[in-house]
C-alpha positions as CSV (number, residue, x, y, z in Angstrom):
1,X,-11.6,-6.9,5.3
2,X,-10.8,-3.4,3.7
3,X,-13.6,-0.4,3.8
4,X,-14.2,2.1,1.7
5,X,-16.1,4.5,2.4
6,X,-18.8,2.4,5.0
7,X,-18.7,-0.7,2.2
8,X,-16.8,-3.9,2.4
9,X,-13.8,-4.1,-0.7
10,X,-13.1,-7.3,-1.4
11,X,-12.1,-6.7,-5.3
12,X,-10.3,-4.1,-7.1
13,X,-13.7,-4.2,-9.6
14,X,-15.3,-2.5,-6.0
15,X,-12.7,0.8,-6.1
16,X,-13.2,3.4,-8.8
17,X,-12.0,3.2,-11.9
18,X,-8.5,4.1,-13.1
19,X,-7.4,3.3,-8.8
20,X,-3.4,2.8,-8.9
21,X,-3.4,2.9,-4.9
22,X,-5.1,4.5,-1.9
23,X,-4.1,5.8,1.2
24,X,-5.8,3.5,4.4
25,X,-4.9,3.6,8.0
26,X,-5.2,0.9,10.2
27,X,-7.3,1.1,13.7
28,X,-6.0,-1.3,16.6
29,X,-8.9,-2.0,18.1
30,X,-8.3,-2.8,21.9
31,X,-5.5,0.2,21.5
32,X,-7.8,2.5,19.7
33,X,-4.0,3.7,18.1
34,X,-3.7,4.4,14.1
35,X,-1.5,3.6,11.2
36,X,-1.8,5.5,8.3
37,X,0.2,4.3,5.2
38,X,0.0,3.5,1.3
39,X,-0.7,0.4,-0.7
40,X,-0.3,0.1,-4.7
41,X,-3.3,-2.6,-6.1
42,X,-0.9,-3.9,-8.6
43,X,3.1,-3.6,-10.1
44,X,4.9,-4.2,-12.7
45,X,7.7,-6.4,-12.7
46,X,10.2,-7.3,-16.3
47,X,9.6,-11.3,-16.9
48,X,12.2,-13.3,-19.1
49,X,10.7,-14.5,-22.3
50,X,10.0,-17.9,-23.0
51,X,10.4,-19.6,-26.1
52,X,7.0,-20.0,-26.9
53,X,7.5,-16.1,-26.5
54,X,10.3,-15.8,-28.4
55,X,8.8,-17.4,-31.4
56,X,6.4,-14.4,-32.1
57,X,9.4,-12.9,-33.5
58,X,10.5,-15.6,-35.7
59,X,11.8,-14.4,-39.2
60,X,11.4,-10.5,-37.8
61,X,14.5,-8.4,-38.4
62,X,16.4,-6.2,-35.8
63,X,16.7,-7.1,-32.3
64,X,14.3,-9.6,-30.3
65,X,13.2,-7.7,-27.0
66,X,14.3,-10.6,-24.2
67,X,12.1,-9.4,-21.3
68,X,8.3,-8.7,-21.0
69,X,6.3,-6.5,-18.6
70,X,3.9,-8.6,-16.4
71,X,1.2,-6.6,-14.3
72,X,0.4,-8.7,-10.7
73,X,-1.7,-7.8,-8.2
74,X,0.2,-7.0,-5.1
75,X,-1.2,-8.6,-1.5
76,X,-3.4,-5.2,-0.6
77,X,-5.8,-8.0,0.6
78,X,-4.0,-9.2,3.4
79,X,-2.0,-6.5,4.1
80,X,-2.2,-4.4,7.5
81,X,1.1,-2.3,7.4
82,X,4.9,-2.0,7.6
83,X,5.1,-0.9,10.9
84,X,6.9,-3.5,13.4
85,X,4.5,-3.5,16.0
86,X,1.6,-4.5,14.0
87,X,3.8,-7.0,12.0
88,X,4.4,-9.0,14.7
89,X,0.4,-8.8,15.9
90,X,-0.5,-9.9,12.8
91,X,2.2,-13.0,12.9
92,X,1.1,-13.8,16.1
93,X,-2.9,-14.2,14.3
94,X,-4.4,-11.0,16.0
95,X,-5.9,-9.8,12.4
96,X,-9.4,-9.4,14.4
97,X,-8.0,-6.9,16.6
98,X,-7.6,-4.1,13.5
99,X,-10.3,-2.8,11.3
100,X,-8.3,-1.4,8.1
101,X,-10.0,1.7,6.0
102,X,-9.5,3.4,3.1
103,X,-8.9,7.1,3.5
104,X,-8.6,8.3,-0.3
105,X,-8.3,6.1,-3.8
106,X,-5.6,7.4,-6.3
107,X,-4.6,7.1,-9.9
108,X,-1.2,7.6,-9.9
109,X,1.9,6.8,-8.3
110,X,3.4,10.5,-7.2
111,X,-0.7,11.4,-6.3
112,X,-0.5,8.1,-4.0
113,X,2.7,9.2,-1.7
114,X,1.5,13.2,-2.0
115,X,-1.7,11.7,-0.3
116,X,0.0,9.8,2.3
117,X,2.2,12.8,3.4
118,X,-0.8,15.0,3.3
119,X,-2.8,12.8,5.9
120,X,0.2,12.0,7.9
121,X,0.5,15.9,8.5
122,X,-3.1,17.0,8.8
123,X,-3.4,14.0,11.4
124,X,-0.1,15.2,13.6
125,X,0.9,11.5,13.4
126,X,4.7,12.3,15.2
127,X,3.2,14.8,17.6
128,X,1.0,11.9,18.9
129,X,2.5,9.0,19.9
130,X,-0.5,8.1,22.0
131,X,-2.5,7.6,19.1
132,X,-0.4,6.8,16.2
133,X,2.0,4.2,15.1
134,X,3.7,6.0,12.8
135,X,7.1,7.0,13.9
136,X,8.2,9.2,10.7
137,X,7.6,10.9,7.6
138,X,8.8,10.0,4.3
139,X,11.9,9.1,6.4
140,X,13.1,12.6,7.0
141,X,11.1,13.3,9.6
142,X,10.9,11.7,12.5
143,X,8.7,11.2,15.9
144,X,12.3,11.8,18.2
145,X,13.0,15.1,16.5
146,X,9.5,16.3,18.4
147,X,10.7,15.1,21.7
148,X,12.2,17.7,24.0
């Protein structure tokens, strides 16, 4: 179950309008250590026409397009993270022992990863191993560079 804040989301209908993504972070309970990530509601992908496409554009002149763009909603429902560690809590059924919130909802892609970065930095997320999962930062900046 995802929160937002204090109230259960269990649709994207329950998330402001015009949400691309949001920022969450993940809190391991018995642990009490934090992930802090992304997660787009929905993507695009290009689908191959079928025929019963195709024959929309059936006596039209010019070229017939030969893909479409199909919107999906991605798996922001049962998603915890990227993060190894949680991944393989999560495979082994432990999806009890993490509460997941939502920090801050977004409209836009470039908004969505300024966001993350944002919070990764405010919340010292490499200077704290103790507490945090994360291990870098956009992948250029990592946890080792901070050990001495």
């Amino acid at each position: 179950m995802w929160y937002y804040k204090g109230e259960e989301i269990t649709s994207i209908e329950d998330l402001p309008p015009q949400t691309f993504g949001f920022v969450y972070r993940v809190i391991h309970k018995p642990s009490e250590k934090i992930y802090i990530g992304k997660k787009v509601l929905q993507f695009t992908r290009k689908a191959k026409l079928t025929k019963k496409d195709l024959a929309i554009y059936e006596g039209e002149k010019g070229r017939r397009p030969t893909y479409k763009q199909v919107i999906s909603e991605s798996d922001w429902k049962t998603y915890y993270g990227s993060h190894k560690e949680i991944m393989a809590l999560i495979k082994e059924g432990k999806q009890s022992d993490f509460r997941r919130e939502i920090l801050t909802c977004v409209p836009n892609k470039k908004l969505l990863t300024y966001e993350e970065t944002k919070a990764l930095f405010i919340y010292e997320v490499l200077q704290k191993p103790n507490e945090y999962f994360n291990d870098n930062i956009l992948g250029k900046f990592f946890r080792k560079d901070f050990e001495l």
